[in-house]
Structure formats: C-alpha cells, structure tokens
LUMKE-418243 format. One record per residue (C-alpha): x, y, z. Coordinates in steps of 0.2 Angstrom, whole numbers, padded with zeros to 4 digits, always signed. Layout:
// LUMKE-418243
XYZ...
//
This chain:
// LUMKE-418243
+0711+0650+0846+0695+0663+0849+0677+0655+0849+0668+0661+0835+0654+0668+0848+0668+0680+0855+0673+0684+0835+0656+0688+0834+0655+0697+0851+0668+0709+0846+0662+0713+0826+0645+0716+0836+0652+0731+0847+0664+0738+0838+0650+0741+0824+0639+0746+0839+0651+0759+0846+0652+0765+0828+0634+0767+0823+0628+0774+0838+0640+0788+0838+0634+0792+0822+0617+0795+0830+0619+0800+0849+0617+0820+0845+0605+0824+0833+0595+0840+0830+0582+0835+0843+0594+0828+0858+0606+0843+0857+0588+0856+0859+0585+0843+0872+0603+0848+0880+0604+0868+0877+0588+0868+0892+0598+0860+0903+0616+0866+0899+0626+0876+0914+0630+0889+0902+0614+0897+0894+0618+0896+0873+0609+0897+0857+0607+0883+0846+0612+0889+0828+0614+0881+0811+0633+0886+0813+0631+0876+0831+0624+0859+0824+0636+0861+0809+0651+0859+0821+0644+0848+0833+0639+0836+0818+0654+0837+0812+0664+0838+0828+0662+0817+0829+0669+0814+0809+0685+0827+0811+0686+0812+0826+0687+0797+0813+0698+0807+0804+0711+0809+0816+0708+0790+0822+0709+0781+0804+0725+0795+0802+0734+0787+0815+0727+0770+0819+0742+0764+0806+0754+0771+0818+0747+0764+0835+0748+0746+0827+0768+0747+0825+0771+0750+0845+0754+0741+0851+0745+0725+0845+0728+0727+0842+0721+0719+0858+0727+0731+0868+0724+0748+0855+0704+0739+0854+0705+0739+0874+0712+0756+0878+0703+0765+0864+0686+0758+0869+0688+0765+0887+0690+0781+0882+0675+0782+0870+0665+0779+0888+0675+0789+0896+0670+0803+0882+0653+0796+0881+0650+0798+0899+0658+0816+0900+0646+0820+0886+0630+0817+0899+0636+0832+0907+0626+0847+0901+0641+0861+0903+0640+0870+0882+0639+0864+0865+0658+0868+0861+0661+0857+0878+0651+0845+0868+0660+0847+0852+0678+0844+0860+0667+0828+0868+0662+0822+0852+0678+0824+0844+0688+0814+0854+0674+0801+0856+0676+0799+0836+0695+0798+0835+0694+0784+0849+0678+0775+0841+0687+0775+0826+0704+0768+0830+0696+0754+0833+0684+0754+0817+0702+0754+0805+0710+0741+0812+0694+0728+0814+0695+0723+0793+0713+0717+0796+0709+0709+0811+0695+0701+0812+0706+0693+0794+0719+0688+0805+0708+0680+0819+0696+0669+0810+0694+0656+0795+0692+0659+0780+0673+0651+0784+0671+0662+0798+0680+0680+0788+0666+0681+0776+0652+0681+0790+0660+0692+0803+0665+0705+0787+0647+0705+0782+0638+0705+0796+0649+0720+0802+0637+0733+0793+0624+0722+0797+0628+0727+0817+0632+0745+0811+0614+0747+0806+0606+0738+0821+0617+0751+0831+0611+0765+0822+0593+0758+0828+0593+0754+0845+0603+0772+0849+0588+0781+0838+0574+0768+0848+0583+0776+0866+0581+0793+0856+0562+0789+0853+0559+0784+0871+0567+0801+0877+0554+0810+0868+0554+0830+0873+0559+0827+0891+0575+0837+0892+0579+0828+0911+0582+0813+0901+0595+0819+0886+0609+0809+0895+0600+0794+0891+0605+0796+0870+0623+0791+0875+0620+0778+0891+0619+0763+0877+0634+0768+0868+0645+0769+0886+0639+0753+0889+0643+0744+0872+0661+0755+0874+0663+0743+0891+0659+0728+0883+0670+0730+0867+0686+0733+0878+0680+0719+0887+0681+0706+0874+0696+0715+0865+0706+0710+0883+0700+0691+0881+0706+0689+0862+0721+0679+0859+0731+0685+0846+0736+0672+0834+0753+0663+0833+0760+0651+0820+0769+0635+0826+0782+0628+0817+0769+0614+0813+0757+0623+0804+0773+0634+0790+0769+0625+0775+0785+0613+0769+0785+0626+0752+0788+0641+0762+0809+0640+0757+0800+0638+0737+0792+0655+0739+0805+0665+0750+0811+0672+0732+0794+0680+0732+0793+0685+0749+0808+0693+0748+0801+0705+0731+0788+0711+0741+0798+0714+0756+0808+0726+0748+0792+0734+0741+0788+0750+0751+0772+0763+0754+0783+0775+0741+0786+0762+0727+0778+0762+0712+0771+0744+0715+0759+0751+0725+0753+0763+0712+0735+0752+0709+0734+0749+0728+0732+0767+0732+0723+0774+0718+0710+0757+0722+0710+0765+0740+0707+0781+0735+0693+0780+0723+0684+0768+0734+0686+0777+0750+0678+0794+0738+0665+0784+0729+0659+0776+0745+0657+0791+0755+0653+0806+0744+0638+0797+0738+0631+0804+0752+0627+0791+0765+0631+0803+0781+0619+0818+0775+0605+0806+0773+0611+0798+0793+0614+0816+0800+0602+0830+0793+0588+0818+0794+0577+0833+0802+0580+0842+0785+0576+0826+0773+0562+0819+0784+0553+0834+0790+0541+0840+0778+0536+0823+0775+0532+0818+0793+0529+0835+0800+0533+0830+0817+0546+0837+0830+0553+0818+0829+0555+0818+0811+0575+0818+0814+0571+0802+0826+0559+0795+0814+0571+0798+0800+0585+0791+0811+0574+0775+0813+0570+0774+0795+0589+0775+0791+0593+0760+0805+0581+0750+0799+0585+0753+0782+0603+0750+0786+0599+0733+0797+0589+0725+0785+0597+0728+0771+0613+0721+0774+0605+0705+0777+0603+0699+0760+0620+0700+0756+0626+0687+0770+0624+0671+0760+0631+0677+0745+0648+0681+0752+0652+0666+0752+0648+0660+0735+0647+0677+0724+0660+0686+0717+0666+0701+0727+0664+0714+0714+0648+0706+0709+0641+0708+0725+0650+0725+0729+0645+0735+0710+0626+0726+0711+0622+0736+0726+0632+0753+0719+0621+0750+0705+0604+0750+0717+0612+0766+0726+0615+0773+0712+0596+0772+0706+0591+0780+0722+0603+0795+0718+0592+0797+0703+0574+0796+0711+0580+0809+0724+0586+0821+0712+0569+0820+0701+0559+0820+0717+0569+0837+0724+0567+0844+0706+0546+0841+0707+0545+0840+0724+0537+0822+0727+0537+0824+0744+0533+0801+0745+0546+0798+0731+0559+0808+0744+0556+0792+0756+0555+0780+0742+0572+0788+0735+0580+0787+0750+0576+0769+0754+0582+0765+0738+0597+0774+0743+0600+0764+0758+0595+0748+0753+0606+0748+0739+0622+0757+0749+0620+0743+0762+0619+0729+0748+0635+0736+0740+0646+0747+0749+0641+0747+0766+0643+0727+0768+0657+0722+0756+0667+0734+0763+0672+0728+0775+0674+0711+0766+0685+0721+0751+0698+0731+0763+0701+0716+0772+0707+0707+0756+0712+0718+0742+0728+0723+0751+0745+0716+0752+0746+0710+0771+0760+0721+0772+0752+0737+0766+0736+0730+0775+0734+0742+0787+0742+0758+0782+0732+0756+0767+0715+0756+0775+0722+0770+0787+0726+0781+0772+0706+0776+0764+0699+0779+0779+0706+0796+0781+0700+0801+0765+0684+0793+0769+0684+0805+0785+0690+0821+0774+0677+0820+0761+0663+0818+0772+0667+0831+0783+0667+0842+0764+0650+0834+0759+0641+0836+0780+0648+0855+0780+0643+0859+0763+0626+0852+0763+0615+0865+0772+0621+0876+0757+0610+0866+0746+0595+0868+0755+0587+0878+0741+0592+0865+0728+0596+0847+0735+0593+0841+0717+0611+0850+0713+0619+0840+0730+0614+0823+0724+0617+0827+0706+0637+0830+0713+0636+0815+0724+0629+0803+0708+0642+0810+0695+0656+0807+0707+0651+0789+0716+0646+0785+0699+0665+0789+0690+0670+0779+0704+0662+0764+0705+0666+0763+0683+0684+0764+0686+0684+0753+0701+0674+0740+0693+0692+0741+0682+0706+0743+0692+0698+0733+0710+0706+0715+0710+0694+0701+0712+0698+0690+0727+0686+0679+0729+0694+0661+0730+0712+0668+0728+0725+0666+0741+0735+0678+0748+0749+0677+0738+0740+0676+0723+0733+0693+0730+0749+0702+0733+0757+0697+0717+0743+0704+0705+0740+0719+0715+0760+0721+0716+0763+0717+0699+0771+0702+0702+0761+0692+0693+0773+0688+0678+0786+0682+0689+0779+0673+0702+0763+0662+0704+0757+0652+0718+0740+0644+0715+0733+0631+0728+0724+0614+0720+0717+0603+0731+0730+0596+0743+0745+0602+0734+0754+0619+0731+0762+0621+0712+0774+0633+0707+0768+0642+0690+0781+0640+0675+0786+0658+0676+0791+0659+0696+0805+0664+0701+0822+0652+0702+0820+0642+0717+0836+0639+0727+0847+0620+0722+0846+0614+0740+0827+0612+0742+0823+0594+0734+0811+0594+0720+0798+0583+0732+0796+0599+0744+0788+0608+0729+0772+0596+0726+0768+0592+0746+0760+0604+0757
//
C-alpha cells in the first residue's frame, strides 16, 4: 500500500516535469543562448518555430508509444527510466552547442516527459482510493500550472544575463530526479484472494464479453470518437499558443523585453490558481457538470479575444486571455485528467489515452506552427479555435458518459454497449444482478449473488 504523501509526491512531479518543459525555452532564454552558443547562429522566426515545436513532436512520439511500453514494462519502472532521461536531456540542453542541437535536445526531452504524462491518469486510478483518485486527478493541473510558475519565476531571476541561461532548465533536472525517485519507491498493487469479491464467478459472463472485445471492434466505436473529439476540442482551443508565443500576445501590452516572462507568469498563475476552485467539487459535482462549466468560461474568453483583436483593446487582450485560462483550467485542464482516467474500459485504458494523447500532440503542433501566420489577423485564429472546441465540446456533452458514482463495471458496459445485457449496480453492502444480466452458471448458489 503507497502513503497518500508519496501519491501526492509523484502527481506533483510528473506535472512539474510537464509544465516546466512547456516553459524552459521561450523567446527570451533561447536570445539568451545564441550569445553564448559554440556555433555563432541567427535566431529566426523559422528557428523559434522548430525549437517551439521541437518539445510537442516529443509528446507525440511519447503518448504514440507509451501504450506499447506498458505491455513489456510496468509503469514503475517506464516512470523511473523515462524520468532520467528527461534530466539527462535537460542537463545536455545547459550546453550552449546550436539551436538545431537544441531542437533534437528538446525533442527527446518531450517524448520522455511525456511517457510519463500518458500513463499517470491510469495510474495514479490504479494506485489510490476512490477518496484519494479525485484529489490526486485534480490537483494534477493544479501542479501543472505551479510548474509552469516557478520555471517562469527562475526565468525572471535570469533576467538579460546570458552567463546564466542554463539556469531555465536546472529546476526541471531536478524535479526529473525526484520523479524517478518516487516512481522507484511505488508499490504496484496486488489483489489477494481476500479482497475478490464472492460475486466475481456471477459476473465472469460479462468479463468474458468484454474480453473478446478488441481496439478494432465496433464496441469501441463511442470510445474512440469520445477520445478523439475531446483530445481536439481540448487542444485546438488554443491553450499552447496563449503558453508559448506569450512574447507575441503579451508584448504590445507590457512593452517590456520580459513580456514573454511576464506573460509566462500571467499564464502560471492563471493556471495555478484557477484549478483550485475545482478541487472540492470533484468529489461531489458531476463530471460533465464540472468538465462543460469551465468550456463554457473558455469558451467566453475565445470570444473577448477575438473582439479585442478585431478593435484592438489592447486591456481587453489580458482580460480575454485570463478568461481563457481561468476557464480552460476550471474545465478542461483539471477534469482531464479525472475523465481519461474513468471514461475508459480498464482494458482499453491505456491505449485509449495513448491514441488521445497523440492526437492531442498532432493538433497542436498544427495550431503552434500555423499561428505566426495569423499575425495580421489573430481575430481569424481564435475565431478557428472557438468554432472547432465549441462543435466539440456540443457533441461531447452528448456522447461522454457520466461517471461519477458508477463502478467500473457499470462503466464498461454502457461505454461498450453492454448495458442491455448485463448490469451490475453496487447498493450499500450488497452487489445485485439486474434482471436483464446475463445467465449465470447452475453451480454458483443463489446466496453468493446477494453477499459481497
């Protein structure tokens, strides 16, 4: 059994590793790195396109095969090893050789960071109670965002002193340390004969449905297309351009050389804070309450950026943007987290939130690398982002089961379709088999069915 301090522990850094990848090279770190690289280069837009994109074609490549690693490793071990070599990358990016050195750097820091990221929701459902799942799941995004802000607060200490540029990725090293640290001291679970419920042989007829059930069958149909939609509708809303061209958004409003680090301060904070409010509603609020509340917000904030682009409110650009933020950490931001860890059958658990995060990755390397050509008309980008998260979040609030208060099984069976043919719905301290479940086998005695 893991102490919930230690569950904590590891939600805290592997959010950490996470968000302050997102923000170890920004605009005025990587001027900060050209004086002082070996090989003199210049620092174009086509430059800062690939290095900020170096780090997501990395979480692409690590949600893409995160799925896979889990068949031959268990997740102790992938968190361990993956962790390392994010410091290893972290600590080969303090060496100031060329930006395309720093590309390849940043790429394989990503894939490592988020091998980790893809297999934390399943996990950290596995490890804990059900008590302790809907703290740890929330206060993931909550740790995200205070990554996101002590990596910029390093960044604002740096200042214009290029001797110190190393500096941006020290905290994330360390955090890498730590995180494989605790992934060695976790204790996978294991079930006792003790603790398998006397009505396991009742439900083996279901068992066995879903077992047979595979990532090409039709079953899995509304699992997919769920993934799918969420993994676009949370991402092309355009979380990471608002993250990673904060010089862009921030500057003409704070004129400043450190507008990316004051914007990347706004953002953390934004982040951190906002994902607060959500924690003690998990527990109590329905998921897609909680989850399409704060879509709505984000959604609001899409439209006060596009008015203040179109009329050029320079105030109602920060205002929007907060919105934004507030309302992405509210919704999709926190729940996330709590959604991919339950809407899933637990056998598809994983190569499901492989394949979203994937797509997650794919559309926003599309939405970072087409960005810079809206710099005339932003209004047009977040127009693009609002119709699309919008469409998606309409036919999410549809299709996406509800969980909250459901078992597992109760889970499966309605994502699966197997609703009509089996039921298993926990009351109390008993465990009843619905009307319309499947024929359970002659030899088990009617007694076994009511006692848990």
């Amino acid at each position: 059994m893991n102490s919930f301090g230690k569950l904590i522990a590891l939600s805290f850094l592997v959010a950490n590793n996470y968000g302050g990848a997102l923000s170890s090279a920004n605009t005025e770190i990587m001027e900060l790195y050209k004086q002082k690289s070996y090989i003199p280069f210049e620092f174009t837009s086509v430059a800062n396109s690939i290095v900020t994109v170096s780090i997501i074609v990395g979480f692409m490549f690590g949600a893409m095969f995160a799925s896979t690693f889990t068949k031959k490793f268990n997740k102790r071990k992938i968190g361990a090893l993956a962790s390392g070599l994010a410091c290893f990358f972290n600590l080969m990016s303090m060496i100031p050789v060329h930006w395309i050195y720093l590309a390849f750097m940043r790429l394989f820091l990503g894939a490592c960071i988020m091998t980790v990221c893809t297999i934390i929701p399943g996990w950290l459902f596995d490890l804990s109670t059900d008590s302790q799942r809907n703290f740890l799941s929330s206060a993931y995004q909550f740790f995200l965002g205070l990554g996101i802000f002590i990596s910029s607060t390093v960044m604002l200490s740096i200042k214009d002193d290029p001797d110190k540029f190393w500096q941006a990725f020290i905290y994330d090293a360390v955090v890498n340390v730590a995180c494989a640290i605790v992934c060695l001291s976790i204790k996978e679970p294991e079930i006792s004969q003790d603790q398998v419920k006397p009505t396991q042989e009742a439900v083996k007829e279901v068992n066995v449905q879903t077992n047979e059930i595979t990532m090409k069958s039709k079953q899995l149909t509304r699992a997919k297309v769920t993934m799918i939609l969420f993994a676009i509708g949370t991402q092309v809303c355009g979380i990471n351009v608002v993250m990673m061209y904060a010089t862009q958004i921030f500057q003409n409003y704070f004129n400043s050389p450190m507008s990316a680090v004051y914007g990347s301060l706004i953002a953390g904070g934004v982040n951190t804070f906002a994902a607060l409010p959500p924690l003690p509603f998990v527990s109590r609020a329905n998921r897609k309450t909680l989850l399409f509340l704060g879509w709505f917000v984000m959604n609001i904030g899409h439209l006060l950026l596009i008015a203040a682009y179109v009329f050029d409110i320079q105030p109602l650009i920060l205002a929007g943007s907060i919105v934004f933020l507030m309302g992405f950490e509210f919704g999709p931001g926190t729940m996330s987290v709590v959604v991919l860890g339950e809407i899933h059958p637990r056998k598809f658990n994983q190569p499901l939130n492989s394949l979203g995060y994937t797509i997650m990755w794919i559309v926003n390397i599309i939405v970072v690398l087409t960005f810079p050509f809206f710099d005339t008309k932003v209004w047009l980008a977040y127009t693009i982002y609002f119709v699309i998260s919008f469409i998606c979040g309409a036919v999410l609030c549809k299709l996406m089961p509800e969980t909250k208060g459901k078992t597992s099984d109760q889970i499966d069976a309605e994502v699966l379709g197997l609703k009509n043919q089996a039921e298993v719905v926990e009351e109390g301290n008993n465990v009843v088999i619905a009307e319309e479940a499947v024929e359970v086998k002659q030899d088990i005695e009617p007694a076994t069915i009511a006692e848990k």
